[in-house]
RODO-807587 format. One record per residue (C-alpha): residue in one letter; x negated, y negated, z. Coordinates in steps of 0.25 Angstrom, whole numbers, padded with zeros to 4 digits, always signed. Each point is the difference from the previous one (the first is absolute). Example, Ala and Ser with C-alpha at 12.3 -4.5 7.8 and 13.67 -1.06 7.14 Angstrom:
// RODO-807587
A-0049+0018+0031/S-0006-0014-0002/
//
This chain:
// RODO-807587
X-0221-0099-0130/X+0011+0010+0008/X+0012-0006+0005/X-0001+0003+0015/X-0014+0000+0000/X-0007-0016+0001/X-0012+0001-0007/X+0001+0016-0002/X-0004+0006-0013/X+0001+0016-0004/X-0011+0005-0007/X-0005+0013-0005/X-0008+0007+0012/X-0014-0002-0004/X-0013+0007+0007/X-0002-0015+0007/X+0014+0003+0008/X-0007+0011+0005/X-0005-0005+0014/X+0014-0006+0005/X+0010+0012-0010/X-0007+0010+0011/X+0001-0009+0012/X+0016+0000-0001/X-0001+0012-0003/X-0005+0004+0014/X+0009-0010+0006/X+0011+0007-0005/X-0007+0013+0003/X-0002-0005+0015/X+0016-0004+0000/X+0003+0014+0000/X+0013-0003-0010/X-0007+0000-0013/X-0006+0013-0003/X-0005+0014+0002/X-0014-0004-0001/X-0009-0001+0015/X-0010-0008-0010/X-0003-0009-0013/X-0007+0006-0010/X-0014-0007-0006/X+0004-0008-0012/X-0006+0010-0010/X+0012+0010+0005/X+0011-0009+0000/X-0006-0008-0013/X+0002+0015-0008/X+0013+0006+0007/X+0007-0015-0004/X+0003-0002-0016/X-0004-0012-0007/X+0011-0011-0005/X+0008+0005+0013/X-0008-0004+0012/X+0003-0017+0004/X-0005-0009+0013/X+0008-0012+0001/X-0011-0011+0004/X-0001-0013+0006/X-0005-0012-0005/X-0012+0002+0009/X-0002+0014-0007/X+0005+0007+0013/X+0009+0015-0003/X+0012-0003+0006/X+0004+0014-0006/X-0001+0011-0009/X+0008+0010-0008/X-0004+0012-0009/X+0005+0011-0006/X-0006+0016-0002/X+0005+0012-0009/X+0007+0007+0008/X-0004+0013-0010/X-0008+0005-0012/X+0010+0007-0007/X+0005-0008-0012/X+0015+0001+0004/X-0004-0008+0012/X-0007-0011-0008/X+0011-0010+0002/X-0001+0001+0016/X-0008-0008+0009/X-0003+0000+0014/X-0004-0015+0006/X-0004-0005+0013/X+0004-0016+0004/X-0007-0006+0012/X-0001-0013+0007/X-0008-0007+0009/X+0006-0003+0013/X-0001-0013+0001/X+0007-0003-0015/X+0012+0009+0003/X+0012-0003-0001/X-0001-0012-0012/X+0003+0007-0014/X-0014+0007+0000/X+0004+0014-0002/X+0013-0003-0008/X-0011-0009-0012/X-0009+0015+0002/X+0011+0009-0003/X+0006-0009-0011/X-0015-0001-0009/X+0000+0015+0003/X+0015+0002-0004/X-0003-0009-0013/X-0013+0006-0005/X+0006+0016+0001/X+0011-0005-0007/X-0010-0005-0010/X-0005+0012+0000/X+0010+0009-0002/X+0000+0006+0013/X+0014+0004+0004/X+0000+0004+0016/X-0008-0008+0011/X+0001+0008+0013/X-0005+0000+0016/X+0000+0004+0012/X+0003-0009+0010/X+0001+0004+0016/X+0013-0002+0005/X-0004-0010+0013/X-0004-0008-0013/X+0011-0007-0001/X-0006-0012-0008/X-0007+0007-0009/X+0014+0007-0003/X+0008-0013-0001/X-0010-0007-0011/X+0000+0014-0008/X+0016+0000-0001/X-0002-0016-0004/X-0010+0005-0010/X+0011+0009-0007/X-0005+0013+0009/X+0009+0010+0005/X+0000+0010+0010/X-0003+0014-0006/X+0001+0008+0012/X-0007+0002+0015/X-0011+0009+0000/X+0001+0005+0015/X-0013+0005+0007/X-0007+0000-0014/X-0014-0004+0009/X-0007-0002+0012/X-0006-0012+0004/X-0009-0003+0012/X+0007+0014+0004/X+0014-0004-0001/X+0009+0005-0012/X+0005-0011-0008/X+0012-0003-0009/X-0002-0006-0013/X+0011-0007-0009/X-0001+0002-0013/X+0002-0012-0008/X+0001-0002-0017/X+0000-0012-0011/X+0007+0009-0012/X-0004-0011-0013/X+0015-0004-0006/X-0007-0002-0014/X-0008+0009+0000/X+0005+0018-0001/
//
């Protein structure tokens, strides 16, 4: 059990997450807040960009996803084999009791495991939310990336945020 949570659990993001991972996906999409994206991917796509032991749902005792967090390279190169990229995303209606701080902590604990040394994302600036349980998590700001992309049209800022390991590099 999570504290914070009730009757929440994190669990590894498992194919039968599927339906509900992709539906808060799109609410987050449909927000406007969350990402660049205009559109969730099938779950074949997001299933392959997303690495295994790094991708978690917290779930309800009912089995419902309250929320999901995973991780991606962010490169090929070997140099870059300590850096990830991850996502964290929470249903609307589960917002605002630990759920996104239980994600990013089972993601922050299984890189460390992993020896992965820098956690990073991009988070838009109206975000402020998603800014606040980052820098609670241990992220920092790197930098604002201004105008870096457009979205619906408009050009958007993105705050770059990073978790640099403290045991690890």
């Amino acid at each position: 059990m999570v504290s914070g949570l009730a009757s929440a659990v994190i669990v590894p993001l498992e194919p039968e997450h599927a339906r509900q991972v992709l539906a808060i996906y799109r609410a987050g999409i449909d927000e406007g807040n969350a990402t660049f994206e205009t559109v969730a991917p099938a779950w074949e796509a997001f299933d392959a960009a997303k690495l295994l032991g790094h991708r978690f749902a917290a779930v309800d005792a009912d089995g419902t996803v309250l929320g999901w967090v995973a991780a991606s390279r962010v490169s090929d190169r070997c140099a870059y084999a300590g850096v990830v990229e991850h996502s964290v995303y929470v249903h609307p209606a589960a917002r605002g009791r630990g759920v996104a701080s239980a994600l990013l902590k089972a993601l922050v604990d299984s890189t460390e495991r992993a020896g992965i040394w820098t956690i990073q994302s991009g988070i838009f600036p109206k975000n402020t939310a998603s800014l606040a349980v980052h820098q609670r998590a241990g992220f920092r700001v790197i930098s604002t990336r201004e105008r870096i992309g457009r979205h619906h049209g408009v050009w958007r800022d993105v705050v770059l945020v990073e978790r640099r390991s403290p045991a690890i590099g």
